[in-house]
N, C-alpha and C positions, 0 to 999 in steps of 0.2 A: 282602488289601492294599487299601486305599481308592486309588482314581483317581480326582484332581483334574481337571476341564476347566476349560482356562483361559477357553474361548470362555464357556462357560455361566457360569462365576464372573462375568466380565465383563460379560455380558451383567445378570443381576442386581444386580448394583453399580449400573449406571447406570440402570437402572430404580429400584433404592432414592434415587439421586441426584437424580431426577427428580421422584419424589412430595413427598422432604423441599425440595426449592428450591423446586416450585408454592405450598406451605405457607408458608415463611417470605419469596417474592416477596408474598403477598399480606400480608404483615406489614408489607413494607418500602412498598409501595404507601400504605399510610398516613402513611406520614414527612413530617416537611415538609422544606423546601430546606435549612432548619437545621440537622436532623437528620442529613441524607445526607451534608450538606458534612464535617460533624465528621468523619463515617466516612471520609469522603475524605482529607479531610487525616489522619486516623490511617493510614490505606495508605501515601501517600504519606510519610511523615514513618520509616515502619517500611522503607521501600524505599532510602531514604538512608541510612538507620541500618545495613541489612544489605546495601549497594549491593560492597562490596569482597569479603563474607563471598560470597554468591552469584555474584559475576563468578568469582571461583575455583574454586566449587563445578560451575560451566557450564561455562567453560578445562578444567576435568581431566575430568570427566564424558563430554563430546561429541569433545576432541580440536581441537575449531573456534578460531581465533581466539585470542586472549591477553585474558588475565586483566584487564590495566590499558584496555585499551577496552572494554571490559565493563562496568568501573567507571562507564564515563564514560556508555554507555547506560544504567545502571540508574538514576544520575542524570537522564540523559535523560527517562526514564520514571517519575520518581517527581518532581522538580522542576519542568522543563519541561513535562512535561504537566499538575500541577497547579497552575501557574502560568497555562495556559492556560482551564482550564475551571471554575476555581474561583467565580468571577463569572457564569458560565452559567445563566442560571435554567432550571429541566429540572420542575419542579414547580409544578402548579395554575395560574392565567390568563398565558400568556406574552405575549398583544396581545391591547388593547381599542383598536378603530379607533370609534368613536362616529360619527363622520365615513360610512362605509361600512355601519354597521352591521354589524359583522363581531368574534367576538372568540374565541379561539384557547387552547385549551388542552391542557398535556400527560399525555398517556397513559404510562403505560410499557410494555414491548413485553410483559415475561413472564418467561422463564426464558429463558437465550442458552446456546447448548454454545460456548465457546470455544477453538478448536483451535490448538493451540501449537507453532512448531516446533522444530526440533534449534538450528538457525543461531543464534535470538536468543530462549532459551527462558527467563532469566528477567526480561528486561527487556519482554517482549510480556506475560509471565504480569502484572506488576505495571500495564502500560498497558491492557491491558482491563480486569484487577479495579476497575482507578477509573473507567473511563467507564463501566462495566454499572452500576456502584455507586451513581454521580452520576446517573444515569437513571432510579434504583428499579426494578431489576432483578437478581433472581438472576443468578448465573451458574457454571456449571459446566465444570473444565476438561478437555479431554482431551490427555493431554501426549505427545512423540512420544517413543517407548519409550526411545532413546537417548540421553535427557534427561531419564527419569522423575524420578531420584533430586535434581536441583536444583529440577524444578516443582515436586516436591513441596514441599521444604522452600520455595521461594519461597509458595505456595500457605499451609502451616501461617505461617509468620510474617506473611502477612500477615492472613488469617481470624482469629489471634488481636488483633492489633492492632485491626482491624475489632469483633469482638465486645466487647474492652473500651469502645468507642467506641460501642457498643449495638445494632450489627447482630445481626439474626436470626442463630445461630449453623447454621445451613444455608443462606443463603443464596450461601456461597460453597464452590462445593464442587469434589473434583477423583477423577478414576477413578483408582484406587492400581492397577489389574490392566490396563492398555492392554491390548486387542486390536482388530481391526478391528471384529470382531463388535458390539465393546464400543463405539468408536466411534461404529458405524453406527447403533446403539442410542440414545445420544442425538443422534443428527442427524435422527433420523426418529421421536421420542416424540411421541405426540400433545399432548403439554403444553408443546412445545418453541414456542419462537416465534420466534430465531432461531438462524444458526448466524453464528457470525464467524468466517471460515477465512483462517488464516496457513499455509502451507504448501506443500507440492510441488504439481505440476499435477493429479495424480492425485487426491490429499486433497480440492482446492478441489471440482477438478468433480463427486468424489463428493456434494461441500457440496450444488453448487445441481442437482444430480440426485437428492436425496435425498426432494422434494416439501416442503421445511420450505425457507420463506423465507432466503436466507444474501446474506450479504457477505465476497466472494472475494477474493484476490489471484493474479494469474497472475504468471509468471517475467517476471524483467524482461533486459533486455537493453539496456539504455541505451546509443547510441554517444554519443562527444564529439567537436563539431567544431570545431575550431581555424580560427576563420577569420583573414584577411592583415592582421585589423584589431586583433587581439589582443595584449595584452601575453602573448607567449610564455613567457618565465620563469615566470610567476605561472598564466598557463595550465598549464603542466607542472606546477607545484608541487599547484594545485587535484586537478588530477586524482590524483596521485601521493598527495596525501593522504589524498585517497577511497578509492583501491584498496587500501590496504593499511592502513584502519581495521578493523581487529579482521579484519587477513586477507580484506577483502572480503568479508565474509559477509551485508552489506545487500543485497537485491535492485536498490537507485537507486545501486548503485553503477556506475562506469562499468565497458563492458566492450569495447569500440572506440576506440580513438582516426584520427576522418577528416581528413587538412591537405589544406590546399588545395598543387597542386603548387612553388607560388614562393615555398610556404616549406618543402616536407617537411625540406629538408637543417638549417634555422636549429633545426624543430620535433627532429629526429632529435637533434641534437646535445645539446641541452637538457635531453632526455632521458636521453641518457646520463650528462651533468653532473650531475642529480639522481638517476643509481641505478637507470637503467633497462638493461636489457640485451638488445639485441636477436637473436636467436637465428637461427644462420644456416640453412640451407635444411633441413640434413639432421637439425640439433637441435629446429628446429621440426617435424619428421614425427616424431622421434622421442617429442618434449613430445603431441604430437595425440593418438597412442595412448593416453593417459593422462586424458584429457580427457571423452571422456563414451565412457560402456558400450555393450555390442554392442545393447542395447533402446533405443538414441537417450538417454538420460537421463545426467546429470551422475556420475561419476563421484565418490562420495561420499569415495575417498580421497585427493584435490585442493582439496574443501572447507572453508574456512578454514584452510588449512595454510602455512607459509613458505616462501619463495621457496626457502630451504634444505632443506626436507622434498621439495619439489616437485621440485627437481634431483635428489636422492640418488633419488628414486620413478624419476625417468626417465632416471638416470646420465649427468648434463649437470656438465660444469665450467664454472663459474660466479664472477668473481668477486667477493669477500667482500664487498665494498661495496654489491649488490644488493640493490633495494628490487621490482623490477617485471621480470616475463619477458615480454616482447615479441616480435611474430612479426608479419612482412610479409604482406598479407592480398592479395587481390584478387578472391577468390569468398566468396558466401555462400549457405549450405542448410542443409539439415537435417544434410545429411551431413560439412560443413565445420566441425570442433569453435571453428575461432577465430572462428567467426559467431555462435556462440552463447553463452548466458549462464555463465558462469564466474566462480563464487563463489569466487575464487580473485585474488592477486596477478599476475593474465596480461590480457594485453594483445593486441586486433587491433591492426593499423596498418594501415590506408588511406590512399593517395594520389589525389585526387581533380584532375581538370582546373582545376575552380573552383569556386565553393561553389554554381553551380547541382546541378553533376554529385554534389558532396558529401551536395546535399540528398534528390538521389535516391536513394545510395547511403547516407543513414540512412533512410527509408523503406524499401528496402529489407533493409536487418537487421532494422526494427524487424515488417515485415509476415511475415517469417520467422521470429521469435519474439520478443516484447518485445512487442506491439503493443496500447497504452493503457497503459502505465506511463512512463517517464520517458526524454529527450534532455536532453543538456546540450549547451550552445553558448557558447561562447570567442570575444564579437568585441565592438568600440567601433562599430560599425556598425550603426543603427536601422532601417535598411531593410531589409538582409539578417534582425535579428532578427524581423522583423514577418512577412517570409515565411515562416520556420523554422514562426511561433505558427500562420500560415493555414495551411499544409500538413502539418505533421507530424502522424501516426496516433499521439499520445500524452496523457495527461492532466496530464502536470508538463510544462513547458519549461523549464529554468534552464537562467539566464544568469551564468556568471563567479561560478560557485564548483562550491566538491566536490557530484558527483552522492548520494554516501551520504547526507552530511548535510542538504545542500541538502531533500534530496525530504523526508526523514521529519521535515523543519521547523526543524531545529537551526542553518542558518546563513542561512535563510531566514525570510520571514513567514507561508508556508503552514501550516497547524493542524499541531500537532506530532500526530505517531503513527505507532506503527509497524506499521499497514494500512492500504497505496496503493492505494484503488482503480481499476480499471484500465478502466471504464467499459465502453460496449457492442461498442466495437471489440476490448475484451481481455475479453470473455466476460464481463465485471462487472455488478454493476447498479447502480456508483453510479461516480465518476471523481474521489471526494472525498477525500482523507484523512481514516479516520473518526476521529470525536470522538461523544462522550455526545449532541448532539442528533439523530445518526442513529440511534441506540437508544430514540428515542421514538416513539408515533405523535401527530398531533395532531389533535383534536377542533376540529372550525368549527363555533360558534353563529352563525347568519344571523340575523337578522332581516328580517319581506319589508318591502321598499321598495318595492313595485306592486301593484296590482289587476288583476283579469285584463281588465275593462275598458280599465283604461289599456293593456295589450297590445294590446287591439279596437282601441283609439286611436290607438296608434302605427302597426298597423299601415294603418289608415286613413289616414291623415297619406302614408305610404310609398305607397299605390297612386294617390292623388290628385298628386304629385309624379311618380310613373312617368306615369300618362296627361298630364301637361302637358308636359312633356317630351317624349311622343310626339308632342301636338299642338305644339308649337315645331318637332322633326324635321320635322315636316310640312311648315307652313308655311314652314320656309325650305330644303325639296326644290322646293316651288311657285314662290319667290320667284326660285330659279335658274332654273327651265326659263321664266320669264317673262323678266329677262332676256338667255337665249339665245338667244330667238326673235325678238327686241327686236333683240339684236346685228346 
């Protein structure tokens, strides 16, 4: 009887993955802007075309989320983003300063492993293949096993669309055999140049621990502060929309709501008017149980799931009209599940003294977990918002709209994408939403502007100014003690 190893299968797959992308990256490295664009818009164009067929295929696959926001991310991700980067030049002279002497040209990075996760596995699949794409750059995917069966098929229809459009037919490739092994294998090939990691905490840090250059996302934990200056209705509704976009399975989605106390009761109410339901002491211990696992980690079967799957899990009566499970907070830790980030329709609530105490108490959550990814803030008030922007440990701040969308660009003007980086306070290395010009390096032509003379010069110039200067000190320490003695 033959025994198959999956480690070693896998392991060879992405070593075969690896050679054929180095091959057809240096194919594509010859393209011009022309060339790439077409291939881009043929991604994009096949990501709209199969945007309702894949939201499906990911809804029954993973379990997460619903089908019809799905929809509206793969659009996201195939419209939205090449609407955005379509006009980007990413090939040959990007700035000629004549002025400076100085002129700037793009490289591409190489071959990318692109790690894709469960949550939003085919609308991330289709938002890297176009910024690697548009960069001239391979890219190869590794999909999270519980979502294999949609990356992939996301992955084939867009490679094909791509190769009709006259890509390298290896330049976009994907591991059909996930294992970690298989994983770690392209995160750590010497031909690898980066890794773009979407995923769990564990994933990421293996990314930037793997000694291959990567750009991370860590978990977010967004609270939202309702300040006394805010249109509450619309506050409520923002939020509410957020949280229960595709089940909340955004990481910028909110996962706190902080009021200020002189208005918890107005905020309280509004919420229940919109479908929120707040959980009384002993529903709320019994909802926490559910919440994240005895190894500190989110509880995978609370993940993108409805408010109705999430009762029935923790045998709560609930009624029908529920949109949001709410629970009164007052501590947070590792060990407090409604402090933490929940990919889920649930909700902290905090009451805060005032929005100073507010502001401490989202520092607070966010330096407990969230810390460089996203706050949203609910207020008509510019002073308070300008302190939120000086203080707060994150790299998005919205103002007065949904956290989901807001962050990943959709109801905002931040570069669309769906990897927020979370910069150096959230283990990152960047605090940008990426897009296709973080997938390049660029090359600086100098030209010298000086002689090393003229350095002798300057610095000449510099020591004859320091000693005049000492003799002025001088002179007018003399000019006093002449007359103090006078006096």
């Amino acid at each position: 009887m033959n025994i198959v190893d999956k480690d070693l299968c896998s392991i060879q797959e992405a070593r075969n993955l690896i050679d054929k992308a180095k091959v057809a990256q240096k194919k594509l490295a010859q393209f011009s802007q022309e060339q790439l664009d077409a291939i881009v818009k043929a991604i994009a164009d096949a990501g709209v075309e199969n945007s309702e067929k894949l939201a499906k295929l990911a809804a029954t696959e993973t379990g997460f989320g619903n089908w019809e926001d799905k929809v509206l991310k793969n659009l996201f991700a195939s419209q939205t983003v090449y609407e955005s980067i379509k006009d980007v030049k990413t090939v040959g002279i990007l700035n000629e300063d004549d002025g400076q002497k100085i002129m700037e040209v793009a490289v591409p990075l190489g071959v990318i492993t692109a790690l894709i996760p469960s949550t939003n596995p085919t609308s991330t699949t289709i938002y890297k293949a176009m910024i690697a794409i548009k960069a001239g750059n391979a890219v190869i995917f590794s999909p999270h096993p519980t979502a294999l069966k949609c990356i992939l098929e996301t992955v084939r229809i867009l490679k094909e669309a791509a190769v009709k459009a006259g890509c390298p037919e290896d330049a976009i490739g994907c591991l059909t055999n996930p294992t970690i092994e298989g994983t770690n294998t392209l995160m750590k090939g010497k031909d690898v140049s980066l890794i773009l990691a979407t995923g769990g905490s564990a994933m990421v840090k293996a990314a930037y621990s793997s000694g291959t250059p990567a750009i991370g996302v860590g978990p977010g934990n967004g609270p939202a502060f309702i300040e006394k200056s805010a249109n509450i209705p619309l506050a409520v509704k923002r939020i509410f929309d957020s949280k229960t976009f595709d089940n909340g399975v955004i990481c910028a989605s909110e996962q706190s709501i902080i009021v200020e106390e002189c208005i918890r009761e107005e905020v309280m109410k509004e919420c229940v008017k919109q479908g929120g339901y707040f959980l009384s002491s002993s529903e709320g211990k019994k909802l926490e149980k559910y919440i994240m696992r005895s190894n500190g980690t989110m509880n995978p079967a609370i993940v993108g799931k409805s408010v109705e799957q999430i009762a029935k899990l923790a045998d709560l009566q609930i009624p029908p009209d529920t949109r949001v499970l709410i629970a009164e907070e007052t501590r947070v830790g590792k060990d407090v599940p409604y402090s933490r980030e929940k990919l889920a329709p649930i909700l902290a609530f905090y009451t805060e003294k005032d929005w100073e105490a507010a502001c401490q108490r989202c520092i607070e959550i966010l330096n407990n977990e969230g810390a460089g990814h996203t706050l949203i803030i609910h207020s008509e008030n510019k002073d308070v918002i300008k302190e939120f922007a000086l203080r707060k440990p994150v790299s998005r701040l919205l103002v007065n709209t949904p956290g989901a969308l807001g962050g990943i660009g959709a109801t905002t003007n931040l570069i669309p994408a769906l990897t927020l980086g979370c910069g150096a306070v959230g283990g990152g290395s960047t605090s940008d939403n990426i897009g296709p010009l973080h997938l390049i390096n660029i090359r600086r032509i100098a030209y010298g502007v000086k002689e090393l003379d003229d350095l002798r010069e300057i610095k000449s110039k510099d020591k004859l100014c320091e000693d005049l200067m000492g003799k002025q000190a001088l002179i007018e320490k003399i000019i006093k003690q002449v007359l103090a003695e006078l006096a």
